[in-house]
C-alpha positions in Angstrom: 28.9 -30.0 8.6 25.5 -30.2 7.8 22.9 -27.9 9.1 19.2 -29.1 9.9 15.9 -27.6 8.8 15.1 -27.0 12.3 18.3 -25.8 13.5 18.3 -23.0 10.2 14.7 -22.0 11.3 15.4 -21.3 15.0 18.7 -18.7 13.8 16.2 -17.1 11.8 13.8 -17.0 14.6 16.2 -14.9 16.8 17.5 -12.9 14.2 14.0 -11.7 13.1 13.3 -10.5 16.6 15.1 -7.4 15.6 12.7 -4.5 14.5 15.3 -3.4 12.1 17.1 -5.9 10.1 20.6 -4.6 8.4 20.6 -5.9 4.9 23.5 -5.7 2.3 25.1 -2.0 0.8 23.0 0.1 3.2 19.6 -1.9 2.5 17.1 -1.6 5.8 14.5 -4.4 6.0 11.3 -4.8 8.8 12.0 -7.5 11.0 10.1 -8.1 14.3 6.0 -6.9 13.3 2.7 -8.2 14.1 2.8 -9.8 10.7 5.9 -11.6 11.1 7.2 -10.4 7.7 10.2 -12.8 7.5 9.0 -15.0 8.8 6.1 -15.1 5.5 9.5 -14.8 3.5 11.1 -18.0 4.7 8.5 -20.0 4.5 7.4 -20.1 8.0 4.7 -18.9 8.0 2.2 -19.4 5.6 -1.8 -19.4 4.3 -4.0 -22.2 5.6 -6.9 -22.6 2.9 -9.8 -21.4 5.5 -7.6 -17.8 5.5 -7.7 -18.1 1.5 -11.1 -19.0 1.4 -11.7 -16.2 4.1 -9.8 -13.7 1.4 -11.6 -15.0 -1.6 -15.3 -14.6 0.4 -14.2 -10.9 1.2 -12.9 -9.7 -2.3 -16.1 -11.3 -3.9 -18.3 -9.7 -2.2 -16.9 -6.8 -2.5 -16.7 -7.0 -6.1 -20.5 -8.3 -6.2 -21.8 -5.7 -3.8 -20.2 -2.8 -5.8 -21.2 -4.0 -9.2 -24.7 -4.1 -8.3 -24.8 -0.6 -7.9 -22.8 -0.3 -11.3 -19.3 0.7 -9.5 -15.7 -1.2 -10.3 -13.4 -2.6 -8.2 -9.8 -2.7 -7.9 -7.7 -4.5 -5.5 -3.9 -3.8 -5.5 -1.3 -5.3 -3.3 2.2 -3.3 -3.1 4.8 -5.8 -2.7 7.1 -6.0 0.2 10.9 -4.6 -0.1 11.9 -8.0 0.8 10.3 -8.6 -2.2 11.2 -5.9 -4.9 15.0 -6.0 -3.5 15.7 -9.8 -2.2 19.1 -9.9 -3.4 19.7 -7.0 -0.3 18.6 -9.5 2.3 21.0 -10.9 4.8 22.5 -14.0 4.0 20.3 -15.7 6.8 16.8 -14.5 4.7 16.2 -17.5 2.5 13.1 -16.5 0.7 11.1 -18.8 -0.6 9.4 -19.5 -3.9 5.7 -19.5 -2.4 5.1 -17.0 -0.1 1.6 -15.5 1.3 0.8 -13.2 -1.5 1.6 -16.0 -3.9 -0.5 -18.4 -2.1 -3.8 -16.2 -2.1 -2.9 -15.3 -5.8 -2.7 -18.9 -6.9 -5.7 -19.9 -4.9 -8.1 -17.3 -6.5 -7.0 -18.5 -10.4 -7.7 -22.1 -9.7 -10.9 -21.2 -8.2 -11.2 -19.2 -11.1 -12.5 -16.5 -8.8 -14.3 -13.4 -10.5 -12.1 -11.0 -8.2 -8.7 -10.4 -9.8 -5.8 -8.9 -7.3 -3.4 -6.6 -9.1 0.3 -7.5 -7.4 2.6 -5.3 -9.5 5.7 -6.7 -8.2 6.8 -7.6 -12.2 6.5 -4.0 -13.3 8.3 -2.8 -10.3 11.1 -4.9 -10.0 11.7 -4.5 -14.4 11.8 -0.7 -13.1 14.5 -0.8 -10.6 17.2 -1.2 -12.9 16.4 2.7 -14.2 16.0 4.0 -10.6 15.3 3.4 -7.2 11.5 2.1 -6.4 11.9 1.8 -2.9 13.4 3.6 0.2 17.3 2.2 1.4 16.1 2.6 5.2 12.3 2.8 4.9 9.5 -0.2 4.8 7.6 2.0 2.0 7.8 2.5 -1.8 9.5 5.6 -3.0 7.0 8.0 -5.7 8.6 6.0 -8.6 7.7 2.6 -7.0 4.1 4.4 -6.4 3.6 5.8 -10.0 4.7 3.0 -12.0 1.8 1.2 -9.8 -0.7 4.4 -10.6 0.1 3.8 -14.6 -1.3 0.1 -13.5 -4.0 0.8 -11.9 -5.4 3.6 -14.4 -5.1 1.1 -17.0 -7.6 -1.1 -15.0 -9.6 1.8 -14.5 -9.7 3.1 -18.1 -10.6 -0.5 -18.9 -13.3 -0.6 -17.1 -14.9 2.6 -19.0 -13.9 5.1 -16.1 -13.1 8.1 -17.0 -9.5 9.4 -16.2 -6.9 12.1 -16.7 -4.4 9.7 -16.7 -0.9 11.6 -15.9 2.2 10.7 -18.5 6.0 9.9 -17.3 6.6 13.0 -19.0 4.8 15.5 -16.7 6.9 14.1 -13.6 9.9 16.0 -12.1 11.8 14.0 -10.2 14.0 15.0 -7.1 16.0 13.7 -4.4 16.8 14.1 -0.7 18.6 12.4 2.1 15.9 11.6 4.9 15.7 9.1 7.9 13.0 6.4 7.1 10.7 4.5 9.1 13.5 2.4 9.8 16.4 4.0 9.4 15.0 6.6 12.3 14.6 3.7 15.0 18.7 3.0 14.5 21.1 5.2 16.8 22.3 6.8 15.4 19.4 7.5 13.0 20.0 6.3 9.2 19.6 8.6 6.7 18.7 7.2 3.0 18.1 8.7 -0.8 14.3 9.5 -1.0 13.0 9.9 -4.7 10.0 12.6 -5.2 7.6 12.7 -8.1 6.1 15.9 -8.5 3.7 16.4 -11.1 4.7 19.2 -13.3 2.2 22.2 -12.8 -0.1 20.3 -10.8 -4.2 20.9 -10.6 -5.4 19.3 -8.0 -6.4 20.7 -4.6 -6.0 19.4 -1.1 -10.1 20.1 -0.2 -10.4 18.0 3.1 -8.3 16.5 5.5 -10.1 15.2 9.8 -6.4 15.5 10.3 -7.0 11.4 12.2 -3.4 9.7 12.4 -3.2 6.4 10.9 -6.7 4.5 11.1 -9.6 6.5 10.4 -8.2 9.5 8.6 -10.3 10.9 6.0 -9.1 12.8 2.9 -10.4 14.2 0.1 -9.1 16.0 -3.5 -10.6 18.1 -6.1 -9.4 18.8 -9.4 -11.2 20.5 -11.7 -9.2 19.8 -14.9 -10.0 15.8 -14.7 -13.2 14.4 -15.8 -16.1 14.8 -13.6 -15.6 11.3 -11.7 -15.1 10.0 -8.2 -12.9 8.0 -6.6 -12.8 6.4 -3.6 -9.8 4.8 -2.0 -9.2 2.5 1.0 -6.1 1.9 1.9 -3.0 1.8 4.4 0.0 3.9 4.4 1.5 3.2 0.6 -1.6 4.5 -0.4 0.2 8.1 0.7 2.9 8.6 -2.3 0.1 7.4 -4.8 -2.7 10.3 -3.3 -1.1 13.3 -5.7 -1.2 11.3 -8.5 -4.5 9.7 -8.1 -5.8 13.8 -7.1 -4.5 14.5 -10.7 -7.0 12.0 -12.6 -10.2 12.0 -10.9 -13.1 15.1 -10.2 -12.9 14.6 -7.0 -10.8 11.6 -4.4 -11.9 10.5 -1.3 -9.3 8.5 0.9 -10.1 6.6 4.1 -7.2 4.6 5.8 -8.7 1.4 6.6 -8.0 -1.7 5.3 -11.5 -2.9 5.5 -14.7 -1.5 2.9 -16.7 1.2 4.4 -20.1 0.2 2.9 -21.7 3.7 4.7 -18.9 6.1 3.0 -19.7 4.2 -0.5 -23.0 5.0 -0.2 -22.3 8.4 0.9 -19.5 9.0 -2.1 -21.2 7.5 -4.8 -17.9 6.6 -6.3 -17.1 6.0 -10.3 -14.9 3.9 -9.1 -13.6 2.3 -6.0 -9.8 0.7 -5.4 -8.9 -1.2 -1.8 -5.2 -1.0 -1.4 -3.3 -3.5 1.1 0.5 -3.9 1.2 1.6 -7.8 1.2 2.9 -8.1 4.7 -1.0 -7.5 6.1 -2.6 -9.7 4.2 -2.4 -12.6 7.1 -5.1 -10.5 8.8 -8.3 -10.9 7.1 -10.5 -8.0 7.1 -13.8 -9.2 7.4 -15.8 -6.0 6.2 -19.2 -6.5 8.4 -17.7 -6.6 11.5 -14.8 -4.1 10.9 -15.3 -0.5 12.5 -16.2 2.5 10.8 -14.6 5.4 9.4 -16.9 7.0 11.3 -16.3 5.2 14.6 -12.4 4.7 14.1 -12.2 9.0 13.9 -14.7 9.0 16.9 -11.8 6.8 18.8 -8.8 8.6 18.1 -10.7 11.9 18.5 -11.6 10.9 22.2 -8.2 9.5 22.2 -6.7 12.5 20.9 -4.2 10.7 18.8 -4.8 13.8 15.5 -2.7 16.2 13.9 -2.6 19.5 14.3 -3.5 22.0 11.4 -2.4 21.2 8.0 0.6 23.9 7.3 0.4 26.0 4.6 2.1 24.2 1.9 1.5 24.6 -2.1 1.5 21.0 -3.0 -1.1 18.1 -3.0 1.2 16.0 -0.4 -0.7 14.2 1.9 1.6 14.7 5.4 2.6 11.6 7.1 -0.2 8.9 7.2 2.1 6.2 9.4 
């Protein structure tokens, strides 16, 4: 019997009201989030061109207002697991050729826009027949996923005439551990997955500041003095945690906020080299309109008062950034 379009699109409705979703051989994927993620996979829910147009207005000016004061701009967009590992998906995921990401992408070539978006979902996914990229029962890239994206992004930087200490495939040692995830640790009982770690072999870069802020407004900055004497400054949401070491490695000095929005007031503070915005796919469908968005500054007064913080950093000899949610 034939099934309609609208009958296929309300099963997927109540399936995707599950936080979790139970994919195939052990694969974990988000459901049920603000963002609807499968529902931008299926095809139901999707760009309207004021939302592109929004995007485009933000990313040029961004890239405008930074190259008048002689600073690059990189925009990168870690792809969804749904979208590194679709073959995982239940059999009730359809994805569908043209989803958000691809949408925004295609818009800003035919407008032949002067702010490209680096979506390194091609040299991920060619990747994951070596190793694992991303976590079994997590929403989040693993440190491989996150380095063969660094290697991306210091070629965009290096093109640009930044300066970089760029680090090689063969300075990594890679381990492994069983760990809940993100998702896997809202199951009962909790699920347990292979995490993959990328340490650099005998690291130089210090951990030099941390406000200690959980999630939105947390503020952290590197040193390394065996890089060349350039700044970074990164803006980002939680992938941008497994890339921090790396990217502590190959600048002077890094200075993470975790916002998805562009502090003009820390810019102008930093006086970055070099500035990347980092905002997985799933986000995208909320625009963030720089002008209006809060602070750094106002975002750590609010969870301060709020007391949502860490407590002190634990005496660890790595570069690890703890959790960032």
């Amino acid at each position: 019997m034939e099934v309609s379009a609208s009958t296929l699109a309300a099963d997927v409705a109540t399936r995707a009201e599950d936080k979790v979703v139970e994919g195939k051989n052990g694969w974990l994927y988000l459901g049920r989030d603000t963002n609807h993620v499968i529902f931008q996979h299926t095809g139901q829910l999707r760009f309207d061109l004021r939302q592109l147009e929004d995007w485009r207005h933000v990313l040029e000016r961004r890239y405008a207002w930074l190259a008048q004061r002689g600073i690059p701009y990189c925009f990168i967009v870690p792809p969804n697991s749904h979208s590194v590992y679709p073959e995982y998906l239940p059999d009730w995921v359809v994805p569908v050729a043209e989803r958000p990401i691809l949408q925004l992408l295609r818009h800003m070539r035919e407008t032949e826009s002067p702010a490209p978006i680096i979506y390194p979902l091609d040299e991920i996914v060619a990747y994951k027949e070596r190793d694992l990229v991303y976590i079994q029962a997590d929403t989040h890239w693993n440190e491989l996923g996150a380095f063969i994206a660094y290697k991306r992004l210091m070629a965009d930087v290096a093109a640009q005439g930044v300066p970089v200490r760029e680090i090689p495939w063969d300075r990594l040692f890679v381990s492994r551990a069983d760990i809940p995830g993100d998702l896997g640790d809202k199951l009962t009982p909790i699920r347990s997955s292979v995490q993959v770690f990328a340490d650099v072999i005998d690291w130089r870069a210090h951990y030099a500041k941390d406000n200690r802020v959980r999630h939105a407004g947390r503020r952290v900055e590197y040193t390394c003095d065996e890089a060349p004497d350039t700044t970074l400054f990164l803006h980002g949401d939680s992938f941008s945690e497994k890339l921090l070491h790396f990217l502590g490695e190959s600048f002077g000095r890094v200075v993470f906020c975790q916002m998805p929005s562009l502090d003009f007031d820390v810019v102008n503070e930093v006086r970055p080299d070099v500035v990347i915005g980092l905002l997985n796919e799933r986000f995208l469908l909320k625009v963030p309109y720089d002008p209006t968005a809060p602070t750094q500054a106002e975002l750590e007064e609010m969870k301060r008062m709020q007391g949502y913080v860490y407590g002190p950093r634990p005496p660890v000899n790595s570069p690890r950034l703890d959790s960032i949610g």
